[in-house]
N, C-alpha and C positions, 0 to 999 in steps of 0.2 A: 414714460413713467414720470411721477409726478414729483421728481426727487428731493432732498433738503440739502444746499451746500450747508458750509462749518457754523454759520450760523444757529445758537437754539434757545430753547428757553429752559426753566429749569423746572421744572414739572414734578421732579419726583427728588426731594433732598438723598443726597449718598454721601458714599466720605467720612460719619461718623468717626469722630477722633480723639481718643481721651489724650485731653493735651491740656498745658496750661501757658500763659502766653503774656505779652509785657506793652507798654509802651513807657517812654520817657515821660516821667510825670513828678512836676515840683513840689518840692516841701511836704514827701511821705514821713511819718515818724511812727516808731513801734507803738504798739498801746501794750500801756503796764500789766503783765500778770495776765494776756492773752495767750489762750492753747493755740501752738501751729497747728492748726488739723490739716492746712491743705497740703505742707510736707509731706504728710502720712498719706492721703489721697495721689500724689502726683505718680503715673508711670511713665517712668521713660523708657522709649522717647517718648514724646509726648504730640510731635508730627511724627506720626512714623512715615517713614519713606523718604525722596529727594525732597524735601523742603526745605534749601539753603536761605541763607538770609531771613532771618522770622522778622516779621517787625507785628505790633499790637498796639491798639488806642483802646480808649476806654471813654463810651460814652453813656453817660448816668450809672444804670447798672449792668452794661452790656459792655462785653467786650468783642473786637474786630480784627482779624490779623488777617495777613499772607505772606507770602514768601515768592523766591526768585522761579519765575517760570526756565529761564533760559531758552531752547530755543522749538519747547511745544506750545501750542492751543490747548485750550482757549489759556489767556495770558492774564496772569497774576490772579490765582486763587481768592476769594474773598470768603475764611472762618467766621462764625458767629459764633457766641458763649455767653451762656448768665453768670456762668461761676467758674472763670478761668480753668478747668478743668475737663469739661463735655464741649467738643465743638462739634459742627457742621457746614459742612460745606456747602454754601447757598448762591455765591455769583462768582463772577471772573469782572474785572476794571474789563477787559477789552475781547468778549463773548464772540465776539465779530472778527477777531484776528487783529494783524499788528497795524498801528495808522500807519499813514500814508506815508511819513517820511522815514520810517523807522525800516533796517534791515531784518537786526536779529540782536543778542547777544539781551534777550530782557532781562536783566538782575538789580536787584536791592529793592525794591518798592518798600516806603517807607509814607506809613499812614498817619496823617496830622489830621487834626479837629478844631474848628476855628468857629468857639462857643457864642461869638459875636455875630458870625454871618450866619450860624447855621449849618455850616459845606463843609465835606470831607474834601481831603485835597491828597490823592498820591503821588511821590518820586519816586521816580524809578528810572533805571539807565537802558537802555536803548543804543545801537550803532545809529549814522545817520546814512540813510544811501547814500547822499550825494559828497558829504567829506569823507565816508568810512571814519568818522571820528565815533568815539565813542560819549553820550554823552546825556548828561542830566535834562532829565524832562518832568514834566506833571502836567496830572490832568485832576480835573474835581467832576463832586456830587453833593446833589443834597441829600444822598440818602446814604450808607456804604455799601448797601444791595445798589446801585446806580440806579442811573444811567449815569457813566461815565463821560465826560466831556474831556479831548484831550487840548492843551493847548500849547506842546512840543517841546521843545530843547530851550532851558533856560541859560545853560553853560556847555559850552565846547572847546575845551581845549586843545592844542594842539596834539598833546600829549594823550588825551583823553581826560573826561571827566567824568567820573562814576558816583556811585552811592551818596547822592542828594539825600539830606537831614535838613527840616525845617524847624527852630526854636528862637525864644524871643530875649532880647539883651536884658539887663540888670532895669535898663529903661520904658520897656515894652516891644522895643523896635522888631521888626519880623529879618531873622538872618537865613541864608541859604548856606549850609555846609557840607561840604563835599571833598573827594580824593583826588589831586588830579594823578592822574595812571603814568607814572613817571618811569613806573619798573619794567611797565612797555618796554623803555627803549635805555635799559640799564640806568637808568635818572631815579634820583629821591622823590619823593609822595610824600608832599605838601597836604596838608589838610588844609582848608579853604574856608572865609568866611565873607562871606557880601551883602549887604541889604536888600529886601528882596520888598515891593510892591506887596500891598494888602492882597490884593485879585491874585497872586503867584506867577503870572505872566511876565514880568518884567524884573533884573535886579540891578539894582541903584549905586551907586559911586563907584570904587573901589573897590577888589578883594583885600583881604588881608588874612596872613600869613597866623593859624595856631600853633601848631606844630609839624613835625618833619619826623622821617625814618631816623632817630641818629644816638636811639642806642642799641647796642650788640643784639640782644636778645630778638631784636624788633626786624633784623637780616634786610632783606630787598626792598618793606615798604612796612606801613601803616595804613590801615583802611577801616569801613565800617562803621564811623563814626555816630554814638549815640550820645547825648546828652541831656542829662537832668539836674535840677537843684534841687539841692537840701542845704538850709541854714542859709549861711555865708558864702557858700560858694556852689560853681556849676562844675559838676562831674562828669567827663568825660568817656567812657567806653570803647576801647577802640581792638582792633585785629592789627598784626604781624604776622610775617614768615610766608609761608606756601598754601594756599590754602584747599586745593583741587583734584591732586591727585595722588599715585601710589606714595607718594615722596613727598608728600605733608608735612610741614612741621608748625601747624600753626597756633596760634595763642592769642591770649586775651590780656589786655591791661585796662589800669586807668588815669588817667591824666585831673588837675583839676586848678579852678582860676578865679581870681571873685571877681574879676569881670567876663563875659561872655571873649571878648576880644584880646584876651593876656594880661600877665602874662602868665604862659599856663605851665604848670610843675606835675611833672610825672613822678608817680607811686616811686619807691625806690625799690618796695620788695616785688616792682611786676615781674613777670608775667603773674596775673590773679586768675589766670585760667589755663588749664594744662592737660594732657593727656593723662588719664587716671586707667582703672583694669577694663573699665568697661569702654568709654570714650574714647578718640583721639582725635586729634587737632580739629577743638576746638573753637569755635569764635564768632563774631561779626552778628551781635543777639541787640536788643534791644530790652527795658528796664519800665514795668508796671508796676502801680502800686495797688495792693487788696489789704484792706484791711487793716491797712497800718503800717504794714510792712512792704518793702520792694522784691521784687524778682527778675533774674535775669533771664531770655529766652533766648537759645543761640543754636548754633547748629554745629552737627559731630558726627564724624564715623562711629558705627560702633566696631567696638572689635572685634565682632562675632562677623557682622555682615560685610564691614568694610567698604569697599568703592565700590560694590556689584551692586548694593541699597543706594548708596549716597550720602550727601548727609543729610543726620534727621534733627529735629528740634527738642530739644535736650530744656530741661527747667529745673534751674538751681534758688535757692533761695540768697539774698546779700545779707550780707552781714556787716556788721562797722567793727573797726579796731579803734583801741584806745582814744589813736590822734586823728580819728575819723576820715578814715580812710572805706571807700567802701571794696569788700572782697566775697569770694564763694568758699563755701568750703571742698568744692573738687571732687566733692563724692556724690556726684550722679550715678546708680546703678541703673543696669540694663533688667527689667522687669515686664516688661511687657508678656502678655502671653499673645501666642502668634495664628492660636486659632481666633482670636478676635475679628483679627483682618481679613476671615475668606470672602468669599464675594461670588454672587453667580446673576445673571442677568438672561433673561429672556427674552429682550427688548421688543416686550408687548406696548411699552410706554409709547407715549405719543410722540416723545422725542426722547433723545442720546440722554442717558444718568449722567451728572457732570464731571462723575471720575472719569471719563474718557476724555484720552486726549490726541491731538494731531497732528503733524509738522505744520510747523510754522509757514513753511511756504510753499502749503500745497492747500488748495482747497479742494476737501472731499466734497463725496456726495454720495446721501444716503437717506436709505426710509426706513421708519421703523414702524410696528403696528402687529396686527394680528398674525401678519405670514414671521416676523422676525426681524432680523434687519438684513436689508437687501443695501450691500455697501459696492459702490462704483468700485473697477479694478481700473488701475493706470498703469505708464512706465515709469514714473515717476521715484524721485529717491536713488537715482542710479541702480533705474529698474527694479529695485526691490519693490516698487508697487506703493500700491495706499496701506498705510499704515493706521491702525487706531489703539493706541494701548494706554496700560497706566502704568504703575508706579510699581515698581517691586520692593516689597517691605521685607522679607525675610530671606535667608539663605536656600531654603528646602521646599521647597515648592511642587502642585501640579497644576496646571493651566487645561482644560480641556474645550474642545469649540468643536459644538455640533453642525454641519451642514447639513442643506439639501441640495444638494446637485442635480434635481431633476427642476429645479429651482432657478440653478444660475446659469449663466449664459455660456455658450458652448467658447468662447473665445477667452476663460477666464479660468483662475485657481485661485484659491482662499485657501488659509489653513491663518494657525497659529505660530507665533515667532518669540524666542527673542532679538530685543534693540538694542544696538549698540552703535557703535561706529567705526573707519578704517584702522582706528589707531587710540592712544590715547593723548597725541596730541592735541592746541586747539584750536578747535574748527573742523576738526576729520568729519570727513561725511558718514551717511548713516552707513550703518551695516549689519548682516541678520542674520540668526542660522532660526529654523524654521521647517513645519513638515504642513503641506499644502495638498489638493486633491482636485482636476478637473475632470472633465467627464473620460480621459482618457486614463485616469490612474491615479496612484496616490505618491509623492517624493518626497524626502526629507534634504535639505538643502542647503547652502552658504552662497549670500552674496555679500561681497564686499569688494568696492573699486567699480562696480558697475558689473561682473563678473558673479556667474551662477554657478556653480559646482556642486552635483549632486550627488548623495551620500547612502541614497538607500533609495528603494522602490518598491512597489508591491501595485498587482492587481489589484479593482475596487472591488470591494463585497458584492455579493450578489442582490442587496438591498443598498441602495445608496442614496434612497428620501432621506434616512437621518445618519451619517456617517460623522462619528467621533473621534477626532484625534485628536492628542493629547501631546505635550512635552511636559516632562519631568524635569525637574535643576534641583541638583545637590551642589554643598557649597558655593553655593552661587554662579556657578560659573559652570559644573558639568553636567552636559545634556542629553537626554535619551529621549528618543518619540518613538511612537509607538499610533497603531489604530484598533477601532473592535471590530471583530469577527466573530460573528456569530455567538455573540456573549462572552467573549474570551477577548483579552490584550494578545495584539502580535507587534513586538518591536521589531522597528528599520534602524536604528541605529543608538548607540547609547555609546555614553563618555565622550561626548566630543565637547573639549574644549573652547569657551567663551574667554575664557581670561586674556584674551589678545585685542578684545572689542570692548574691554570699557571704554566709554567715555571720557573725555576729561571733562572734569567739572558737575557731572553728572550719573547717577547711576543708571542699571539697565532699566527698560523697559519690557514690558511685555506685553502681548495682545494679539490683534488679529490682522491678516496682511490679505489682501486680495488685487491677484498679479495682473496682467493680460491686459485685453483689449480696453478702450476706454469705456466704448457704447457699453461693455456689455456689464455683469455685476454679479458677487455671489453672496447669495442667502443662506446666512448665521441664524440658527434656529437656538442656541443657547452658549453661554463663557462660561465656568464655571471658575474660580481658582482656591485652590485649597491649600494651606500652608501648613506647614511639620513644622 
């Protein structure tokens, strides 16, 4: 068979997001006696689903974002927008999987427009295999649909080095700023700033020292760092606290300096961003301007879905005080309706919709076309198999996934799953509960640790060209599956709890798993997902 590894193109636009989205951008000012209509348009979330770390540029009248892949394919989302509010999801920086020197840990990508050359230029953090440092990279484009060009770790510190920010001094001069990851290893997070080469490849003299973790509010670290001008001086955006998991307590401030280099004076009434009814913690967003006015894009739990979604990107409008200070006002509501997000695919396309995603270090394989999509089965994952899933946006969910089993290969089972992992520590490997079918029958199931434990069973139907099962998830987290029979639902198991398998860092996934042998493969005839 004539397979497709992770590699694809993007053939068919998916993703549709009403969202609206920011980049750092100097000397925005209100225009007098101007209606906000886009306040009135914005729903939050505005990414819905795991899109932490939002960053957005704006070029002419377009706008660009993405946000932290962490540790799926394809890597680093690339949104498009005419009017900060409608996106769609059209490339990934790295389509191809993660380069050469890069582990895993992708977060912050942070997108700069350099109106001189022409070239997009992303940062973004990256581990490196060979120090397991973590550490500041970029790559460019001449276009922000790519082709992405990468040209690796610009900083690596001992400590680590995250969340690369590119902006320019009081002078012109191009600076690299960034966090070094000090809370690693109980150490204060230093904000960083260096001269950085026109090309972005190389940076020049000296770091020096913005600011540091060292007031109360700000706890283990400072991170995230966005910055913009307005006036006289460069405004800084930055994250505190915890920012990942059950035990979040993160926030927003802002700092500000009338040179690029200090000395720089923090808000006194920060935090300017805070947990409100609908949000919590939080932070780490990036600052566009439309129309006059600026906007902040960051990323939040909401408190409906919590860590089982992730965090989604949240869009507040700024505001200035008296002594020009820039703030939010903290009342983002949760609005979204969640039949917007269903989704069903047939994968007649020529290639994968680009909502599908896949571990980072595994490369699938698979066809797609007129029989459906026929996906390689592996051991892979600590045996939980090849994985393909996307983003779960809402609490209440049903996932369904049609096969044919007269289709796939005798040495393999496919079904659908949720993703998770051992723990919610960071780093825990993956881990699944899930209800699968090979020619021998149908399970419902949990691996995690590399360990299988089966939870329910049933003979196959007597027709099993198109067999349907399904998983159900209420609050996020409790799960029932279920098959059809002869036009009827028959459950194998319900209420089994997920909440032991979030992720840290990340919310669940959900999608489609196909176990077994490697030659062999099972053919997805339809996914359907439909949200309450």
């Amino acid at each position: 068979m004539n397979m497709m590894t992770k590699s694809f193109t993007f053939l068919v636009v998916m993703g549709l997001l009403v969202a609206a989205s920011v980049s750092c951008t100097p000397g925005a000012r209100k225009q007098e006696g101007r209606q906000d209509t886009l306040k009135a348009e914005i729903v939050n979330p505005v990414l819905a689903g795991d899109r932490p770390d939002p960053t957005v540029i704006k070029i002419g009248d377009t706008f660009w974002a993405s946000a932290t892949s962490n540790e799926w394919s394809p890597l680093f989302p690339i949104f498009k927008s005419n009017d900060l509010v409608n996106w769609e999801l059209v490339t990934y920086v790295f389509p191809d999987g993660a380069p050469d020197w890069a582990r895993n840990n992708f977060w912050a990508p942070e997108l700069a427009y350099d109106e001189a050359q022409g070239k997009v230029y992303v940062h973004y953090t990256a581990r490196n295999k060979e120090t397991g440092r973590l550490s500041c990279a970029v790559a460019s484009a001449d276009s922000p649909e790519g082709p992405y060009t990468d040209h690796g770790p610009l900083v690596s510190q001992e400590l680590g080095s995250i969340d690369g920010f590119e902006t320019r001094d009081e002078n012109g001069k191009l600076y690299l700023l960034w966090k070094e990851d000090g809370n690693s290893r109980g150490q204060p997070t230093p904000m960083w700033a260096q001269e950085m080469n026109e090309s972005r490849t190389e940076l020049l003299g000296e770091p020096v020292e913005l600011f540091r973790n060292d007031q109360p509010w700000e706890a283990q670290l400072v991170e995230g760092i966005c910055v913009f001008r307005k006036g006289e001086y460069f405004y800084a955006t930055y994250s505190a606290g915890a920012c990942c998991n059950k035990e979040c307590n993160y926030k927003a401030g802002v700092a500000r300096a009338k040179n690029l280099l200090g000395p720089w004076e923090k808000y006194e009434k920060n935090p300017i961003l805070k947990d409100n009814e609908s949000f919590r913690c939080p932070g780490h967003g990036t600052v566009v301007e439309k129309d006059g006015d600026l906007y902040y894009l960051y990323h939040a739990y909401s408190t409906q879905s919590d860590v089982y979604v992730g965090r989604q990107g949240v869009l507040e409008k700024i505001q200035w005080t008296e002594d020009g200070w820039p703030v939010v006002a903290n009342d983002a509501v949760f609005s979204r309706e969640t039949g917007s997000l269903d989704f069903s695919d047939d994968f007649q396309a020529a290639d994968l919709l680009p909502i599908w995603q896949w571990r980072v270090t595994q490369d699938i394989a698979y066809k797609t076309g007129p029989e459906g999509l026929k996906l390689g089965a592996s051991e892979d994952n600590a045996n939980l198999g090849t994985v393909l899933v996307q983003l779960t946006k809402t609490l209440d969910y049903q996932a369904t996934a049609t096969l044919d089993l007269s289709a796939s290969g005798s040495g393999a089972e496919g079904g659908v799953a949720l993703v998770g992992a051992d723990n919610n520590g960071f780093g825990a490997p993956l881990a699944a509960i899930g209800i699968s079918a090979s020619k021998s029958g149908v399970k419902v199931w949990k691996t995690t640790k590399g360990e299988t434990t089966v939870l329910g069973e049933s003979p196959l139907p007597a027709n099993a060209s198109a067999l349907p099962l399904r998983m159900e998830v209420r609050q996020g987290h409790l799960l029932s599956f279920s098959l059809e029979k002869e036009g009827a639902w028959t459950t194998l198991a319900t209420d089994i709890d997920a909440s032991p398998f979030v992720p840290w860092g990340m919310g669940f996934r959900l999608g489609l798993v196909a176990k077994g042998d490697p030659a062999a493969t099972v053919n997805f005839k339809k996914f359907e997902l439909v949200n309450q």
